[in-house]
C-alpha positions as CSV (number, residue, x, y, z in Angstrom):
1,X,11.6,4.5,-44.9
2,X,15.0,4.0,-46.4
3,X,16.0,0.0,-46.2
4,X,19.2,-0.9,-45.6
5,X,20.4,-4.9,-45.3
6,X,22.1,-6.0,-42.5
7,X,25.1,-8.4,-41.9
8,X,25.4,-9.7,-38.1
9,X,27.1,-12.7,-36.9
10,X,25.9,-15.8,-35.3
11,X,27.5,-16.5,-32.4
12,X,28.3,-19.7,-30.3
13,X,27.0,-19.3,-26.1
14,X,26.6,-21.7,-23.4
15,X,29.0,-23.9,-21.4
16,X,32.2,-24.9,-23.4
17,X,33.6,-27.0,-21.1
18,X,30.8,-29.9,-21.2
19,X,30.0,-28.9,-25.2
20,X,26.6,-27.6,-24.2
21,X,26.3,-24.9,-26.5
22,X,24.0,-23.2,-28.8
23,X,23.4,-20.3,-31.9
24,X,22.7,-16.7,-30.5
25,X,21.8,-13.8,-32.8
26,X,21.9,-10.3,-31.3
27,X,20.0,-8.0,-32.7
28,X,19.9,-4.3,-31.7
29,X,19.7,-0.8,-32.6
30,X,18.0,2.4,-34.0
31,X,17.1,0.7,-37.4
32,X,14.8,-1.9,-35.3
33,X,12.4,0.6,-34.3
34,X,12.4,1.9,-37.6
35,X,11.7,-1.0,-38.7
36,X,8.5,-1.7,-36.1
37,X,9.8,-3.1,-33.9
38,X,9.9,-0.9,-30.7
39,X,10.5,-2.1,-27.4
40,X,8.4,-4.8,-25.4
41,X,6.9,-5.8,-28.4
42,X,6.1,-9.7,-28.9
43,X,8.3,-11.3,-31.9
44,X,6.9,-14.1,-33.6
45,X,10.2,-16.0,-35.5
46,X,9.1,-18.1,-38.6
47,X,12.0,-20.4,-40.4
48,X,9.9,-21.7,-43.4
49,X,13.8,-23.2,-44.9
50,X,17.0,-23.8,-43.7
51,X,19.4,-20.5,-43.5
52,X,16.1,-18.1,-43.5
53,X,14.4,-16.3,-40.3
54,X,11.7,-14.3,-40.4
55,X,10.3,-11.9,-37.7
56,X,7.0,-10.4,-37.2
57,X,6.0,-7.8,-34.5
58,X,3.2,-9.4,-32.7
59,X,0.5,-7.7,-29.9
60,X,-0.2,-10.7,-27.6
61,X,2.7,-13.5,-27.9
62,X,1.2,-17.6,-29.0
63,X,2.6,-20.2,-26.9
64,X,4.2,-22.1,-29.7
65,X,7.5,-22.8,-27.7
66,X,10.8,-20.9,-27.0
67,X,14.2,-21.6,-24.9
């Protein structure tokens, strides 16, 4: 499977006008499925330091919090 390093841009959502905002990262295309991670699969997100996310395609999701 050829791997290939993406660049995507972390954007800024939510209501401006009371400064209730927060980080959004979109990810989408081809390269995920490629990748494992087909659609309705479970994501489990680990951030073991600051500036580094890492996914894992999950079967059944953990209730370890979200939005």
């Amino acid at each position: 499977m050829k791997r290939k390093n993406r660049q995507l841009k972390v954007e800024e959502v939510g209501d401006f006008y009371n400064h209730n905002t927060w980080s959004f990262i979109r990810l989408r295309g081809k390269w995920l499925k490629n990748a494992g991670f087909v659609p309705n699969t479970h994501v489990q997100v680990e951030n073991p330091a600051p500036g580094i996310l890492v996914l894992h395609a999950v079967e059944k999701p953990t209730n370890q919090g979200g939005f």
